[in-house]
C-alpha positions in Angstrom: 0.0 0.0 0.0 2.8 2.4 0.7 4.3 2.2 -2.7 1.6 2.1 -4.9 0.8 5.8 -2.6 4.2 6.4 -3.5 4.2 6.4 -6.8 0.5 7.7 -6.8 1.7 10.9 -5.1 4.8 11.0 -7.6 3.0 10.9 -10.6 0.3 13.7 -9.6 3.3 15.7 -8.7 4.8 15.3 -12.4 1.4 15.8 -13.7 0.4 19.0 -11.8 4.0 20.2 -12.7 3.3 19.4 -16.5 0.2 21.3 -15.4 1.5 24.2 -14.1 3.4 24.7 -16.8 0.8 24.9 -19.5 -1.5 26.6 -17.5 1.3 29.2 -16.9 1.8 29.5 -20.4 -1.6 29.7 -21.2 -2.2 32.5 -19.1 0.7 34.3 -20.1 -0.5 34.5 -23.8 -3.7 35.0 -23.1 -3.4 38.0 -20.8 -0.2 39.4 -22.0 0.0 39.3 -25.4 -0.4 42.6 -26.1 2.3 43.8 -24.0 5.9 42.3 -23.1 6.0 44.1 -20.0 5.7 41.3 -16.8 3.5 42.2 -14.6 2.7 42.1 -11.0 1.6 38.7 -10.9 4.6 37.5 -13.4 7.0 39.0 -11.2 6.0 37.6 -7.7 5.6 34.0 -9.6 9.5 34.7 -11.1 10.6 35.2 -7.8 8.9 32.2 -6.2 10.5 29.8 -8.3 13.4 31.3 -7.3 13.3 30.4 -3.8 14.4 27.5 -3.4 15.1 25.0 0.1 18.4 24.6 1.1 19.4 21.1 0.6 22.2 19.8 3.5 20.7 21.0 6.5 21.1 18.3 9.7 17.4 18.2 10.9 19.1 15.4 14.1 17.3 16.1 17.1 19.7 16.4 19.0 21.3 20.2 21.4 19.6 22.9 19.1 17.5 25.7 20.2 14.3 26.8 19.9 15.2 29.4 17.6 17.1 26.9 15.4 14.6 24.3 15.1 12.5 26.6 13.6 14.6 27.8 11.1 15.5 24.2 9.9 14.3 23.4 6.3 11.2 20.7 5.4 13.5 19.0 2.5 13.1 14.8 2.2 9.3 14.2 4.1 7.5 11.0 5.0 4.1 11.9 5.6 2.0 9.6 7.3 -2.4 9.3 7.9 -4.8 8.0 10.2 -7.9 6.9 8.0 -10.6 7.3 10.7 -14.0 7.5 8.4 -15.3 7.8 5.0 -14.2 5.5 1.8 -10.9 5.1 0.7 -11.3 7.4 -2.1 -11.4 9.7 0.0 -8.5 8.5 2.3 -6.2 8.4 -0.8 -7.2 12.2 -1.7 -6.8 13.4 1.7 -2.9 12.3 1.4 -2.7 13.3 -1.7 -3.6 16.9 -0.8 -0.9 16.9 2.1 1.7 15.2 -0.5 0.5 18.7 -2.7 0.1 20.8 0.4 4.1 19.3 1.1 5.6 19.9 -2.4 4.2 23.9 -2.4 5.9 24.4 1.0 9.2 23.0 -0.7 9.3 19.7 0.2 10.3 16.3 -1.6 7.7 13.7 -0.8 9.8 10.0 -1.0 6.9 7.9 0.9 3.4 7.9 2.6 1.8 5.4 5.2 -1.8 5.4 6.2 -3.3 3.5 9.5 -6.6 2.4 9.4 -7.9 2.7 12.5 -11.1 4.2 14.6 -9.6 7.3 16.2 -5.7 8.8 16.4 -4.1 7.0 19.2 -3.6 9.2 22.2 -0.1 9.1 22.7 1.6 8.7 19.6 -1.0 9.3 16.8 -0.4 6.2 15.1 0.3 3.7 17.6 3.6 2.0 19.1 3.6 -0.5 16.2 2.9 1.8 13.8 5.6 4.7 14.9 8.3 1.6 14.8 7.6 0.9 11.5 7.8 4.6 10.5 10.9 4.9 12.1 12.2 2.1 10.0 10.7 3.6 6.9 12.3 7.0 7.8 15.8 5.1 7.8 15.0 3.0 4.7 14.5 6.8 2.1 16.6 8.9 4.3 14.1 11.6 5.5 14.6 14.3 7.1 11.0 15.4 8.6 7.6 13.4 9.4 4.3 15.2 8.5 1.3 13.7 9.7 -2.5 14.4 8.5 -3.8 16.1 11.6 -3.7 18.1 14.3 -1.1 16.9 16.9 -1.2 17.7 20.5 2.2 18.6 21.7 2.5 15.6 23.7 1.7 13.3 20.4 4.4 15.6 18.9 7.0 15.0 21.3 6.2 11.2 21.8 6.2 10.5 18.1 9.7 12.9 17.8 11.3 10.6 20.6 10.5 7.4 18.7 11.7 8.3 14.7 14.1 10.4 16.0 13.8 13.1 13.1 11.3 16.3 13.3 7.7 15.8 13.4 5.4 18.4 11.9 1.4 18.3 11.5 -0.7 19.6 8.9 -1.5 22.5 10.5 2.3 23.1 10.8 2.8 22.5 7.0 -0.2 25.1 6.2 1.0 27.6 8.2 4.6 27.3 6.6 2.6 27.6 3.0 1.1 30.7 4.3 4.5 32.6 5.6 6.0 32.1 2.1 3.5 33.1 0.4 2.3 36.6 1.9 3.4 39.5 0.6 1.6 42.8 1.9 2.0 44.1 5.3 -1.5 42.5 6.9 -1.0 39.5 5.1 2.5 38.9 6.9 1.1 40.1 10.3 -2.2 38.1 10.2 0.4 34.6 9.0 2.1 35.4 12.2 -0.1 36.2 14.4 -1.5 32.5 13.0 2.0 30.7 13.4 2.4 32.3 17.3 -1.1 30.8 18.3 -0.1 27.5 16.8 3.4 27.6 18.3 2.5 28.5 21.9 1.3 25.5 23.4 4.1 24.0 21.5 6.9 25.9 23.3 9.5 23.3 24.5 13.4 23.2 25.1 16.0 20.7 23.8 18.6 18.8 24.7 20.4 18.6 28.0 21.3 22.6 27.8 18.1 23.4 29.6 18.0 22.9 32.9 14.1 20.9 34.5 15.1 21.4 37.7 12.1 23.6 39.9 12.9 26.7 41.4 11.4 27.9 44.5 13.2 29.2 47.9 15.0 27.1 49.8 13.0 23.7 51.2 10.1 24.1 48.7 9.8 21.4 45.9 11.4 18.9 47.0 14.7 20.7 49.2 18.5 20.1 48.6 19.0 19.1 45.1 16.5 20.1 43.4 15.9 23.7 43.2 17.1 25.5 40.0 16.5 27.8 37.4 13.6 25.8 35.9 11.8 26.9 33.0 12.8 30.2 32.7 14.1 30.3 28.5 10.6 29.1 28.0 8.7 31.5 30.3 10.5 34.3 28.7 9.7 33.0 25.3 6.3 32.8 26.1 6.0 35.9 27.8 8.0 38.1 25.1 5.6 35.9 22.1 2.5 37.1 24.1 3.3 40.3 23.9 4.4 40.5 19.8 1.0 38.8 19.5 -0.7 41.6 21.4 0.9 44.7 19.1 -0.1 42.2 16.2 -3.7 42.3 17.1 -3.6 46.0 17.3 -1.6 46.6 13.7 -4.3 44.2 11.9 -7.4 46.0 13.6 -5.9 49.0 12.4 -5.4 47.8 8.8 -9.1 46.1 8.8 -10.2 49.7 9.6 -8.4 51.7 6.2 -10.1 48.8 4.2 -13.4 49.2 6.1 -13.3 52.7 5.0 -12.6 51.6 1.4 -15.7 49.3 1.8 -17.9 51.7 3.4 -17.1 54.1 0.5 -17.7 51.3 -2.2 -21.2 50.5 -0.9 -21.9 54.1 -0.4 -21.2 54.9 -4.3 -23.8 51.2 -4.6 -21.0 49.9 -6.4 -21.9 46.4 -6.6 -19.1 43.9 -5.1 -18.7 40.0 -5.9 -16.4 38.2 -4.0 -14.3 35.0 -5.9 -14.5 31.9 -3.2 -13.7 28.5 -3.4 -11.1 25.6 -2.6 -7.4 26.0 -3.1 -5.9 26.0 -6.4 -9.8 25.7 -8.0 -8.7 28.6 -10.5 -10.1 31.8 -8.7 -7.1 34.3 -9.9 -7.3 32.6 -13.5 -11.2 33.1 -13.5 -10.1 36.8 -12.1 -8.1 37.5 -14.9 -10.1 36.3 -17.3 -13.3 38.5 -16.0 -11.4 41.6 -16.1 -8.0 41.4 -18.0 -5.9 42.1 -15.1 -2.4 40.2 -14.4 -2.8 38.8 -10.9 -0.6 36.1 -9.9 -1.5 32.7 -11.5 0.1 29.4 -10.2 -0.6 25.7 -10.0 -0.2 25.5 -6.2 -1.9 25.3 -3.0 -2.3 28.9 -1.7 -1.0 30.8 -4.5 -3.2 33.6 -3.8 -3.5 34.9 0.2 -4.1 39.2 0.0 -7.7 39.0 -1.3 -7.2 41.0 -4.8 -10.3 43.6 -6.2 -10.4 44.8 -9.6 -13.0 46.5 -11.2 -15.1 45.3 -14.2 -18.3 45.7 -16.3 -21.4 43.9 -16.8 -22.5 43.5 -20.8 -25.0 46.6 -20.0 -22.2 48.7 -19.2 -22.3 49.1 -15.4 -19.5 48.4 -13.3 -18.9 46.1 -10.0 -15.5 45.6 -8.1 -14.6 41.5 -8.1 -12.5 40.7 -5.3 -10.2 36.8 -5.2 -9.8 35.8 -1.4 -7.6 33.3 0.1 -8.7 29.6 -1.1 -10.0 27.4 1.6 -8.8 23.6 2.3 -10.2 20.6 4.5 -9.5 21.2 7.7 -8.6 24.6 7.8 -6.6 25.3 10.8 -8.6 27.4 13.6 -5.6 30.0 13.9 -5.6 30.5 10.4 -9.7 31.1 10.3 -9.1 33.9 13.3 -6.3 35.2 12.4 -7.6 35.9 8.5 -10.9 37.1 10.0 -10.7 40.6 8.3 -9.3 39.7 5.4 -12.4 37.1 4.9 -15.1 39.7 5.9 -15.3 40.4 1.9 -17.2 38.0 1.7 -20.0 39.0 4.1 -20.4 42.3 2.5 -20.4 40.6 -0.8 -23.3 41.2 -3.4 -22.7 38.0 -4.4 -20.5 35.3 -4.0 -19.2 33.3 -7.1 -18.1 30.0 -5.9 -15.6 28.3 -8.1 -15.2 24.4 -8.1 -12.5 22.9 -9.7 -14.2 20.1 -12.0 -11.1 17.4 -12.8 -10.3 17.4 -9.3 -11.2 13.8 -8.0 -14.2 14.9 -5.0 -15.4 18.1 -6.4 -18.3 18.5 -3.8 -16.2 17.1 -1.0 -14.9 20.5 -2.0 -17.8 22.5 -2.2 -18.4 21.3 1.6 -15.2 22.1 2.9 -15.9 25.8 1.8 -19.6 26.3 2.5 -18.3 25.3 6.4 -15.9 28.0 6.6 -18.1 30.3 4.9 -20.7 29.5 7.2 -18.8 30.3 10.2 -17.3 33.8 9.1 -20.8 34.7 8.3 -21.7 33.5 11.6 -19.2 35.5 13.8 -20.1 38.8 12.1 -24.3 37.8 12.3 -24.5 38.4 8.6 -27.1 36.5 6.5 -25.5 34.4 3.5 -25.0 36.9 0.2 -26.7 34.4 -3.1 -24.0 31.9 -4.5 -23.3 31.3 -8.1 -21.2 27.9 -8.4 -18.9 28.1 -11.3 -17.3 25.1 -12.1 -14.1 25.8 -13.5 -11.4 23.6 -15.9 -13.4 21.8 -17.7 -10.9 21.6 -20.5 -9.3 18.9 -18.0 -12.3 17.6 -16.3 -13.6 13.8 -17.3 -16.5 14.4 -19.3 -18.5 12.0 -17.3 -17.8 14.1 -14.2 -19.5 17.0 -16.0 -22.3 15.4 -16.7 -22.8 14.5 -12.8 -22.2 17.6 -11.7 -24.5 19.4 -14.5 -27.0 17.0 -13.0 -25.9 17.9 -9.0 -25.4 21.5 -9.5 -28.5 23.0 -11.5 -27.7 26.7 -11.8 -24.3 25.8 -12.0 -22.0 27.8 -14.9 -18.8 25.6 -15.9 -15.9 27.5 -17.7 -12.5 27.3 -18.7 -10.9 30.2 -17.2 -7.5 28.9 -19.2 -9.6 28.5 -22.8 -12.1 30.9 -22.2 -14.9 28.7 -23.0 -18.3 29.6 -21.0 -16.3 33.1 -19.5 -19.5 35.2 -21.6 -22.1 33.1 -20.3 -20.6 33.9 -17.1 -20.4 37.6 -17.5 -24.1 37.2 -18.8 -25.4 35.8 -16.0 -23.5 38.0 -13.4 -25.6 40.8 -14.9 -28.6 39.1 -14.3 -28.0 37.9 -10.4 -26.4 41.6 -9.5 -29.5 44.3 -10.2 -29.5 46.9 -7.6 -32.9 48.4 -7.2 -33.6 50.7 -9.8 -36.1 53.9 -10.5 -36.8 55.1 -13.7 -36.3 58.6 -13.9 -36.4 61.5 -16.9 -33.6 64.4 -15.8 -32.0 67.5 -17.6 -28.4 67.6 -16.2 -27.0 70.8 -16.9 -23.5 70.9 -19.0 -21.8 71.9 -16.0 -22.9 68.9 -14.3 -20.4 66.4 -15.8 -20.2 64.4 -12.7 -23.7 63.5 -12.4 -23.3 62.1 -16.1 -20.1 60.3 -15.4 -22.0 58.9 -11.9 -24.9 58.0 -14.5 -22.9 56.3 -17.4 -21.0 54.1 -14.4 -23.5 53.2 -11.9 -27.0 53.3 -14.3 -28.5 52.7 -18.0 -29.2 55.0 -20.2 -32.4 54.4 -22.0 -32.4 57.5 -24.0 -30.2 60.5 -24.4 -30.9 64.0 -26.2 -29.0 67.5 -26.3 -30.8 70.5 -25.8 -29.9 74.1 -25.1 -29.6 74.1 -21.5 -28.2 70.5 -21.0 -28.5 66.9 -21.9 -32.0 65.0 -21.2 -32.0 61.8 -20.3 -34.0 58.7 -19.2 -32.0 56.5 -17.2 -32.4 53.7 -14.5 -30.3 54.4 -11.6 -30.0 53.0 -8.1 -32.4 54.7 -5.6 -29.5 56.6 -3.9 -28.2 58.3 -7.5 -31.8 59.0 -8.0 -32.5 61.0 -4.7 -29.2 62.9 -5.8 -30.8 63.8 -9.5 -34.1 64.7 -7.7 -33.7 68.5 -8.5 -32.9 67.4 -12.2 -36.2 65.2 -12.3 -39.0 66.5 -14.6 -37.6 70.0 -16.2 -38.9 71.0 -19.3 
């Protein structure tokens, strides 16, 4: 079972690589063609695949500090899974997803094990037997790290450490690792580690025989001769000095939610509508992005390519405009830190005028999917007490999708629009029926804006439809449907003449 997983997990990783690079290409001619200037999106993917691990690094656990173990490198991984319910489809998926979620963080996957068993054992996660045959496993390829499909407590961390005697990570770990690579503006890097201090916390531990356990206490207490020391003190400190950074963090991100609240506030004031791009990870959100409105966000074929939520403006085929905005992709299992800690970032969608929910249609559990994301959705929306905006599922690369897939879905999904944001097949019928979920309420109204008035017009042409248009001496008549707030402002224009 382990090498048939093996070989599984190597061949998706050639074929996602062969994947990335025609999807790369395809997006580069598509959007750039006109222009052999890189832009934004081109440049932050150049300088990704520049980054590359540092092979050599001695990951022994053996005197190193806190400091230094978290520095060291993921490079050769084992990863290991406890298959406690559901079929083995979807066993086989979920490690397939951490060998993915492993190769974007950097990582070269040589082996996976699963256990089959009713619940993650206590101590060690997998069991005695289990972590013995790992540890041989871990000798036999040479690794360097152990990442496990779960949650670990740190006691399972440290139990499982002691017996394969090389570093032991969980998938929250690996996620959270994904994430610090990856962010690039200022509250995208303080919400990642504000996440990563959370997580680490609990986790807090010294190594070696540099650290003294010995209790500290005046003289008598805890024991008497002998046993009194410094203690825990490096740790204290650590934990003290983290809570502190975590603190100011807090305070720089609720300042930052409040410019972007402001930007909001001024977007829904102007009744500028907003749809907000959701979905899994790597389902094609910037690629259905770029293709809605031209722009050059970054595209690539990995697991949280995109985490500062992106907004662009576009137009509807009548002419008004609406701001799309691509937020960070969700994933099974979501770690909690991560949810709280990108809270702000993921309240776009609860002011959303709609939410377009793309589905990537050749992956192998498309509505496994579309569950994992409606359950974080539904708890964002429940921590800000917001009803759920409408959904429009668009189910996106159908260019690589099994055609008999398709046809389940089309039968699952009614309402559902499936496109190829790489080809460009269904992107109008998208666009068309974008204009027909996102209607403000509209009046009908007959004005005379004055020439002098330019800005009402401009305000007209952007947020209404012009139904009929005249020039006359004294300005330009007009019959228009406009939002009920434009209207109130065009009151004293209403009925001239």
């Amino acid at each position: 079972m382990t090498n048939s997983h093996h070989n599984k997990s190597s061949s998706s990783a050639d074929e996602s690589t062969s994947a990335a690079d025609s999807a790369g290409s395809g997006a580069d001619s598509a959007a750039f063609s006109e222009s052999s200037t890189p832009s934004v999106g081109e440049m932050q993917l150049d300088e990704r695949t520049a980054l590359r691990r540092v092979a050599g690094l001695s990951t022994e656990l053996t005197d190193v500090t806190e400091v230094e173990y978290r520095q060291l490198r993921l490079e050769r991984v084992v990863l290991v899974g406890v298959w406690t319910s559901g079929t083995a489809a979807q066993a086989d998926a979920s490690m397939a997803e951490l060998a993915a979620l492993a190769e974007t963080a950097g990582s070269e996957v040589l082996e996976g094990l699963v256990q089959r068993r009713d619940k993650p054992d206590a101590a060690t996660y997998i069991g005695s037997g289990k972590a013995e045959e790992l540890r041989q496993v871990v000798l036999a390829t040479g690794a360097d790290t152990v990442i496990c499909d779960g949650e670990l407590t740190p006691a399972q961390l440290t139990a499982l450490e002691k017996v394969v005697k090389v570093k032991v990570i969980d998938r929250t770990a690996l996620i959270l690792d994904i994430f610090a690579q990856h962010a690039t503006s200022r509250e995208g890097k303080a919400q990642v580690a504000l996440a990563q201090m959370e997580y680490m916390l609990p986790r807090l531990r010294g190594w070696g025989e540099s650290m003294s356990r010995q209790a500290g206490g005046r003289a008598g207490s805890n024991g008497g001769v002998g046993l009194r020391g410094p203690g825990e003190t490096k740790i204290e400190t650590d934990r003290r000095r983290i809570r502190e950074r975590m603190a100011k963090l807090r305070r720089e991100i609720k300042d930052m939610k409040s410019a972007r609240d402001t930007k909001r506030s001024s977007r829904l004031r102007n009744e500028v509508p907003s749809v907000a791009i959701v979905g899994y990870t790597n389902a094609g959100k910037s690629s259905l992005l770029n293709a809605l409105t031209g722009s050059g966000v970054l595209v690539q074929d990995a697991l949280f390519a995109t985490l500062d939520p992106t907004t662009r403006k576009a137009s509807f085929e009548d002419g008004r405009e609406y701001v799309l905005t691509d937020t960070v992709g969700f994933v099974r299992h979501l770690p909690t830190q991560l949810v709280e800690a990108f809270r702000s970032t993921l309240e776009e969608v609860t002011d959303a005028d709609l939410l377009l929910h793309v589905v990537d249609g050749s992956d192998p559990l498309p509505t496994d999917q579309i569950k994992a994301v409606r359950e974080v959705i539904t708890e964002v929306l429940r921590e800000n007490d917001t009803p759920a905006p409408p959904e429009l599922i668009v189910v996106n690369k159908i260019d690589a999708a099994d055609p008999v897939v398709l046809t389940q879905l089309r039968g699952l999904l009614p309402g559902a629009v499936f496109v190829s944001a790489r080809t460009g097949e269904g992107i109008d019928e998208l666009r068309a029926c974008l204009g027909d979920i996102v209607r403000r309420p509209e009046v009908e109204v007959n004005v005379l804006v004055p020439y002098s008035r330019g800005d009402l017009v401009a305000r007209i042409h952007s947020d209404g439809q012009i139904l009929d248009s005249t020039h006359e001496e004294d300005g330009t008549r007009m019959r228009v449907l406009v939002p009920e707030a434009l209207a109130s402002a065009l009151v004293d224009y209403a009925g001239r003449g």
